[in-house]
N, C-alpha and C positions, 0 to 999 in steps of 0.2 A: 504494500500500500504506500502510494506516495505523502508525503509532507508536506503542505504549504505553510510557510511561514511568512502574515502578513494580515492587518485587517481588509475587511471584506472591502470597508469605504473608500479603497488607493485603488483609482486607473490599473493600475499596476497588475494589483494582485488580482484585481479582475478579470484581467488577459488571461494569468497563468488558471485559477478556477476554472471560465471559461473554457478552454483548452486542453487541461483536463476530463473537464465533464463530456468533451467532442470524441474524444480520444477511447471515454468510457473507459478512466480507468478512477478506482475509489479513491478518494485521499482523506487526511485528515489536516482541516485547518485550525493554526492555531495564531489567535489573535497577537499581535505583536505591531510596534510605530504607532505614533499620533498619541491620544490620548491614553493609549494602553502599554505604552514605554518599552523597554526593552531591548531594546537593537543595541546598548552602550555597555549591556550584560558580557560577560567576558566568554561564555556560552557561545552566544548570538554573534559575537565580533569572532570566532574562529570560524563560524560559517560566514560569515560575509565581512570581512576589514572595512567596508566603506558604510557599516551599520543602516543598511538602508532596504527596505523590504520591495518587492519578495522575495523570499529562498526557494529553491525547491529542493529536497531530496528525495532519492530514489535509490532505494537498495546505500548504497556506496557513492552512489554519484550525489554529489551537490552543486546547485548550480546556483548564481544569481545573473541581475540585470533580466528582466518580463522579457523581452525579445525573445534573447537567446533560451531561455525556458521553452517559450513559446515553442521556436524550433528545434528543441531536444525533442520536446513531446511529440512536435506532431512526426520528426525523422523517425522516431522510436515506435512509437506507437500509431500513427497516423499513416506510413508510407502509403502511397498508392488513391491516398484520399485528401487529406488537407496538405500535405507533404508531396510535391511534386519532384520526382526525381531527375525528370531532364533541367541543368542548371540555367540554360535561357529561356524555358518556360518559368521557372523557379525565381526566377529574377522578378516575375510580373510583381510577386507577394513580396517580396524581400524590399523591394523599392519604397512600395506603400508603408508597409512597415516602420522602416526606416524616415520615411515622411512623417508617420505620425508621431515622432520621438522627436523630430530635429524641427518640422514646422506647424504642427494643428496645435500639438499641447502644451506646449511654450504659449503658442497664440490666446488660448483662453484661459491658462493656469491663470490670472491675472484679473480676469472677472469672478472666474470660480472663487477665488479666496476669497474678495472681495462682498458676493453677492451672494455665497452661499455657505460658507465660512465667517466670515465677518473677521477676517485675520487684520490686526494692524497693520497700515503701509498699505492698504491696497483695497479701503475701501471709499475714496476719493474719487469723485464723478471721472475724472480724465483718466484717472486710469482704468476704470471701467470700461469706458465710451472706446478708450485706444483699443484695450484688447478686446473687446467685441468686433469692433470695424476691420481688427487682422485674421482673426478667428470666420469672420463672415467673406474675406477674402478668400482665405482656407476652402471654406466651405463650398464655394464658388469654384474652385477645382476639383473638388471629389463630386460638386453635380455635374458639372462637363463629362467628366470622368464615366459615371455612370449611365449619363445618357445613351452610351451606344453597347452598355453591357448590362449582366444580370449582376456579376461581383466585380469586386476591385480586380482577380487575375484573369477577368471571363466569363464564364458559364458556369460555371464549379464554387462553392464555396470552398474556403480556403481559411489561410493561415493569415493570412492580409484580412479578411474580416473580421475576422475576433481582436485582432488589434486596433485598427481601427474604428472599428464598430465601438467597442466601448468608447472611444473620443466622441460619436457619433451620439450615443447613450447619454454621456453627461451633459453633449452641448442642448440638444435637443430638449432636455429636462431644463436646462436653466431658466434662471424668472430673466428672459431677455425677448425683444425685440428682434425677431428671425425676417431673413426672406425668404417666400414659399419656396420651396426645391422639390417639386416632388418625384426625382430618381431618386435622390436623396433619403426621402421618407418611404416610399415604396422599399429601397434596401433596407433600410432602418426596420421597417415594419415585418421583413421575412427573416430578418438576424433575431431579431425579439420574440420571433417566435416561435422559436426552437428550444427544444425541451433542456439543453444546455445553458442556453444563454440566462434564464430567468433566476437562476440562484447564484449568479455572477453578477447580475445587474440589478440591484436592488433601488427600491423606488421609497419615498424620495433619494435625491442623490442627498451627497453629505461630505 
């Protein structure tokens, strides 16, 4: 049985849950970061130096940083289905992926704290206002994106949904001012409806 270490309420760890539950293998989560502390435990700092959730273990294997979890799980247990093994069909997911690390969730981590956190430092109108307006640029590429497809790598769902799907999950929940997309929602609404996603994605965000 696998190990997630991390709470439910981290992007993060809702990738690897997620991804897990696709994969159909059991695990047991155990809460850790944010308000439930932990990660500075001398325990928790020999699985992860950089004290920052999620972990995953497996048997002997331990892994962090969500991504690369993400595609442990799905190479391991996924092959043939969410894990594509030709490497330039395999690039379609890894790209997106990688996008939503380096541009979606930077883009709104900034309102999210603000607007639904109420974190010091960032719940001041212009910082709101900024990162809504980058986040909705964001957004404005994943609906191009999906205009001429069913997923982010194509026809198949994939390893690229569940990652960014949950950016997709919290932006869509926020108490913000959106513009209609509806490939956007239509994807949104078949990721959310899958018997995995729903105890990864819990409502309200937080």
């Amino acid at each position: 049985m696998l190990t997630i270490w991390g709470r439910i309420s981290s992007i993060n760890v809702q990738k690897v849950v997620w991804a897990a539950g696709e994969v159909g293998q059991t695990f047991e989560r155990i809460d850790l970061g944010g308000a439930f502390g932990g990660t500075r435990e001398p325990t928790f700092l020999a699985k992860n130096p950089n004290a920052q959730i999620p972990v995953l273990e497996d048997g002997e294997v331990c892994i962090w940083e969500s991504n690369s979890i993400v595609r442990y799980l799905a190479a391991r247990y996924g092959a043939g289905w969410i894990w594509e093994e030709d490497p330039a069909l395999r690039t379609e997911a890894d790209r997106w992926m990688d996008w939503m690390i380096s541009e979606l969730q930077p883009s709104m981590t900034p309102a999210f704290w603000g607007l639904v956190r109420k974190m010091p430092g960032h719940t001041g109108p212009e910082v709101i206002a900024a990162s809504i307006a980058k986040a909705e640029a964001k957004m404005d590429i994943l609906e191009a994106h999906l205009a001429t497809r069913s997923f982010l790598a194509g026809e198949r769902f994939g390893m690229a949904d569940i990652t960014v799907g949950c950016g997709a999950h919290r932006w869509l929940n926020m108490p913000v001012e959106r513009r209609v997309r509806p490939h956007l929602q239509r994807w949104y609404e078949t990721l959310f409806a899958r018997p995995a996603a729903k105890p990864a994605l819990p409502l309200p965000i937080s």
